[in-house]
N, C-alpha and C positions, 0 to 999 in steps of 0.2 A: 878548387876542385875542377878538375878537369870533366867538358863538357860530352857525355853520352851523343858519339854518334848515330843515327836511324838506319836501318838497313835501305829505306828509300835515299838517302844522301849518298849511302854510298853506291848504287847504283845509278847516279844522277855524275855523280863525278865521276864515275869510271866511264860512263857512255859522252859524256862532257871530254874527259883525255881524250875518246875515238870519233870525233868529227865522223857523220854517215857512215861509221862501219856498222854492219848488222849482226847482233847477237843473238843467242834464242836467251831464253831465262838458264837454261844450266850453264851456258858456255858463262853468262855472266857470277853466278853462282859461282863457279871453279875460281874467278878471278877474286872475286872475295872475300873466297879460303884462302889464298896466296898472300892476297894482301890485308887482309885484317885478323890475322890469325888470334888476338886475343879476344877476338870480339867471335870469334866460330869456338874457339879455346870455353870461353864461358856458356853460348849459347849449347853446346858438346855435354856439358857439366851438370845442367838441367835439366838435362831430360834423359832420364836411363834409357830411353831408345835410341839415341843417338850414338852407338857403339863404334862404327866408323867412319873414316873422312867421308865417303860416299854418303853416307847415310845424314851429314849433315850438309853438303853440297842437296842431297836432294831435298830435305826441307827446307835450303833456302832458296832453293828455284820455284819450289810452290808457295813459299812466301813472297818471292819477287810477282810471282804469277798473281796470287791473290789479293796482292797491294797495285799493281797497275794502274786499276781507274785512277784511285786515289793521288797516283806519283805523274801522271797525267794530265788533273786539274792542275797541282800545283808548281808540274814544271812542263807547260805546254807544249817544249822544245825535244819532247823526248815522246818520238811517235813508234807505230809498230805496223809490222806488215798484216796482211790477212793470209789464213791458211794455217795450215800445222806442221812445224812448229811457227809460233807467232816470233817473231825477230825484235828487235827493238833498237833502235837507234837516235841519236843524237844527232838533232840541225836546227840552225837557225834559218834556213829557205822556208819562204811563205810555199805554198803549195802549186801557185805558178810559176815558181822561181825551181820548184822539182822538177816539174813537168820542162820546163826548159832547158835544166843540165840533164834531164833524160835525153832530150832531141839531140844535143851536143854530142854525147857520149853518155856511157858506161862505165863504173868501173867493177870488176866480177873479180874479188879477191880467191885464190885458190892456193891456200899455205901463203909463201914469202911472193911468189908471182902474184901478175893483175895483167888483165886482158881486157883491150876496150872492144864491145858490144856495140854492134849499129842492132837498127830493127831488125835489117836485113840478116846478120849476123845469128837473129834468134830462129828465122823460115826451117832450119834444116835441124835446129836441137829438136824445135816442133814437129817435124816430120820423124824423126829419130822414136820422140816419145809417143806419136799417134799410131806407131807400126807397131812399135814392142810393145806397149803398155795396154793400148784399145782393141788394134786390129785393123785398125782402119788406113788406107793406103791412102795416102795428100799427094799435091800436085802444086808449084807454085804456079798464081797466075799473076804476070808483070802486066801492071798496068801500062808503064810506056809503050807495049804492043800494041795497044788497042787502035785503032781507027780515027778517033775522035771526033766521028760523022756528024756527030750531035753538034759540033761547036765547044767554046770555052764555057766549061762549067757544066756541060752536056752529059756528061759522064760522072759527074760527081758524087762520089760513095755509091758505086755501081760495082768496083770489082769489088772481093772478099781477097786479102792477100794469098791464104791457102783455100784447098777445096779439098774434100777427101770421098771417099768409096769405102762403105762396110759393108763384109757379105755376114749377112746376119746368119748363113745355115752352114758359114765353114766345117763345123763341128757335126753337122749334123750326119746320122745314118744316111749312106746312098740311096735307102728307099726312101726314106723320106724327102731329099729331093728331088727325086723321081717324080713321086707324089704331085710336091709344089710345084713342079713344072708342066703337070698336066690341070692342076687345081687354077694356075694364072697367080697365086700372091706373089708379091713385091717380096726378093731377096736381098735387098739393098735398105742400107740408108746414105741417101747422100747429106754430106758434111760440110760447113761452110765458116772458114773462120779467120776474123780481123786480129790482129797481133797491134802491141801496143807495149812498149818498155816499162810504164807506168801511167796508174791509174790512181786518181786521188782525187778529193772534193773540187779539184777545181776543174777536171775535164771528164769526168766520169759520165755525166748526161750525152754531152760529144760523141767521147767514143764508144756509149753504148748505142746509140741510136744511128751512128757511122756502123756497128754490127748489125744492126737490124736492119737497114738500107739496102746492106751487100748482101746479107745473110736471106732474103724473104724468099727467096726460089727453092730455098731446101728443105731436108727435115729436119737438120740439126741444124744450129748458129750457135756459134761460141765468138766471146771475148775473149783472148787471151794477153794475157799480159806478166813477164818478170817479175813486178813488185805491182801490189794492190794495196794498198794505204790504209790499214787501219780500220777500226770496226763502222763509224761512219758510213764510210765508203763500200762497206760489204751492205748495209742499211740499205743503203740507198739502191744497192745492185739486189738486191731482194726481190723489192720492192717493184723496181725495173721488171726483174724477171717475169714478178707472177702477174704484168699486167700486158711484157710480151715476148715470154716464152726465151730470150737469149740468153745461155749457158756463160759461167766462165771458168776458166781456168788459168791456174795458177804456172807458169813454168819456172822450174827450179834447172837453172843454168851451171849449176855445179856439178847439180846429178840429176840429170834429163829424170832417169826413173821416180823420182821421188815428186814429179812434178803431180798435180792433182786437178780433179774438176771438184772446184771452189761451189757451183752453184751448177744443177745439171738443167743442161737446154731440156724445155719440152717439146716434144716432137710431134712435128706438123705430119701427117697421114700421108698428104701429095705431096708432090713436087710439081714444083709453080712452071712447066715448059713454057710459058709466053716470057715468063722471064729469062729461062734457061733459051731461047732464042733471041732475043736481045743480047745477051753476052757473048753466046755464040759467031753472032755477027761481026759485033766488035770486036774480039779480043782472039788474036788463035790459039794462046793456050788454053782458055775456057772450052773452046772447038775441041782441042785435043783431047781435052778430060770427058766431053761426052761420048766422043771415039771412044775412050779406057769403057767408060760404063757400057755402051754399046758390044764391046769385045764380051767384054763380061755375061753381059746375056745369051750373047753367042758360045761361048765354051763353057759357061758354067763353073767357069773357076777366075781368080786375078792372076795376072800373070807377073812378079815382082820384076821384072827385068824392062817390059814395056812402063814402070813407075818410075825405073830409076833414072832412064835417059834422058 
C-alpha cells in the first residue's frame, strides 16, 4: 500500500526544489494543485464546500498557514519572512551565513529576470515609497562626505543613511495654518532611518541599536530592511521597540508600494539640535537637509524639486 503523503512534506519538498526562492502560502498552495492533483482531487471530494479549484487552493494556503509552526520544528530549514504576506523559503545558511550572502549580493526575482541589489541600490526604492505611500520627503546622507574630525571610529553609527521631512498640516485648511503659525506648534516631523538588506537573530541587536545611535536626534527612527526573518526576530524587534521607541519597516523591492511599517516608531516630541549640530558639522548633506527644513519654515510649504537634486 502505498504510503499517504502530508500536506507538510509536500510543501517541505517543493521549497527543498527552490533553494531561497520566496513563497507566500498561496503561491505555494497553487503549486500543489499542479502537482498533486489526486491528493487536491480527494481533499475537493470532502468537503462540499470546496466547489472550485480556487476554493481549494485557498484552503490549502490556510492550511499551509496554520500548519507552519509545526512544519518549522520539524524541518528547521524552512524559515519565513516577517510582514504580510509571510514568505517562506528553503536554506540550509545558518543565519550568519544570510546576513553574509546579504552583504555580497541580492537576488530580487521579478517573472523569468533577477536583478542583483546592493544596500545602496535599496536608498531611492525607499525614498520612492516615503514620498508616495507616507508624505514624507528623504534625503540621502553619504557618509564618505563627512569630515572624520573625530578620528577612526569617531563617527561611528553617527549618520542615519536616509533622513526625511513630514509636513504634518499639508492637508490642512489655510486657516488653520494660519492659526499654527501664529500659535508657534511644530509643523514638522523629522525622520531618520538606517537601511539594512536583512535582518535576522543573528544581527538584529546590531542593527537595531546602529538605528538608535543614528536615529536619537529626531522624531521618528526606523529600521528598515528587504527581508526580516521570521517571527523570532520580530520578538525580539518588539521588545527592542517598546524599550526604545525605533520603528521598522519592511521594504517590498518588487512593489515599492506594498512595502509597510512592520513595528511603528514612537515619537520623541523634540528634536535633539545638539545632535542635529554635530552632524551638521560633519557631514554636508546633513547641512543641506537642515537648509530643506529651514526653507520649509520660511515658505510654509516643501518644495519637491529642491529634494530631488
Amino acid at each position: 500500500m502505498m504510503k499517504k503523503i502530508s500536506l507538510g512534506s509536500m510543501v517541505f519538498d517543493l521549497l527543498k526544489d527552490q533553494p531561497e526562492k520566496q513563497l507566500t502560502a498561496h503561491q505555494i498552495a497553487k503549486q500543489v494543485f499542479a502537482i498533486y492533483p489526486a491528493y487536491c482531487m480527494a481533499k475537493q471530494e470532502a468537503s462540499p464546500h470546496l466547489e472550485t479549484e480556487n476554493d481549494v487552493i485557498t484552503q490549502l494556503a490556510a492550511e499551509i498557514g496554520a500548519h507552519r509552526p509545526a512544519l518549522q520544528i520539524k524541518h528547521p530549514q524552512i524559515k519565513t519572512t516577517a510582514g504580510r504576506p509571510k514568505k517562506y523559503y528553503y536554506t540550509e545558511k545558518t543565519e550568519e551565513a544570510e546576513i553574509e550572502a546579504a552583504e555580497e549580493q541580492s537576488v530580487v526575482c521579478n517573472g523569468e529576470s533577477a536583478e542583483l541589489l546592493s544596500e545602496q541600490a535599496l536608498y531611492p526604492l525607499l525614498t520612492n515609497y516615503l514620498r508616495n505611500e507616507l508624505n514624507v520627503f528623504s534625503l540621502r546622507i553619504d557618509e564618505k562626505k563627512s569630515s572624520n574630525k573625530k578620528g577612526k571610529n569617531g563617527n561611528k553609527w553617527l549618520h542615519p543613511d536616509l533622513v526625511g521631512l513630514e509636513d504634518i498640516g499639508a492637508h490642512w485648511d489655510h486657516t488653520v495654518k494660519e492659526c499654527i503659525a501664529y500659535y508657534g506648534d511644530k509643523r514638522t516631523r523629522l525622520w531618520s532611518f538606517e537601511v539594512k538588506k536583512t535582518v535576522n537573530m543573528s544581527n538584529v541587536r546590531e542593527a537595531f541599536f546602529q538605528a538608535v545611535s543614528n536615529s536619537s536626534w529626531a522624531n521618528l527612527g526606523y529600521l528598515v530592511a528587504m527581508k526580516v526573518d521570521g517571527g523570532e526576530t520580530m520578538r525580539e524587534l518588539r521588545m527592542l521597540n517598546a524599550a526604545h521607541g525605533i520603528g521598522v519597516i519592511q521594504l517590498d523591492t518588487l512593489n515599492v508600494s506594498e512595502s509597510q511599517i512592520l513595528i511603528p516608531a514612537r515619537e520623541k516630541e523634540l528634536v535633539d539640535w545638539n545632535s542635529c549640530h554635530r552632524l551638521v558639522q560633519e557631514n554636508p548633506d546633513f547641512k543641506r537637509y537642515i537648509r530643506l527644513v529651514k526653507q520649509f519654515y520660511q515658505v510654509k510649504e516643501i518644495k519637491p524639486y529642491d529634494w530631488d537634486r
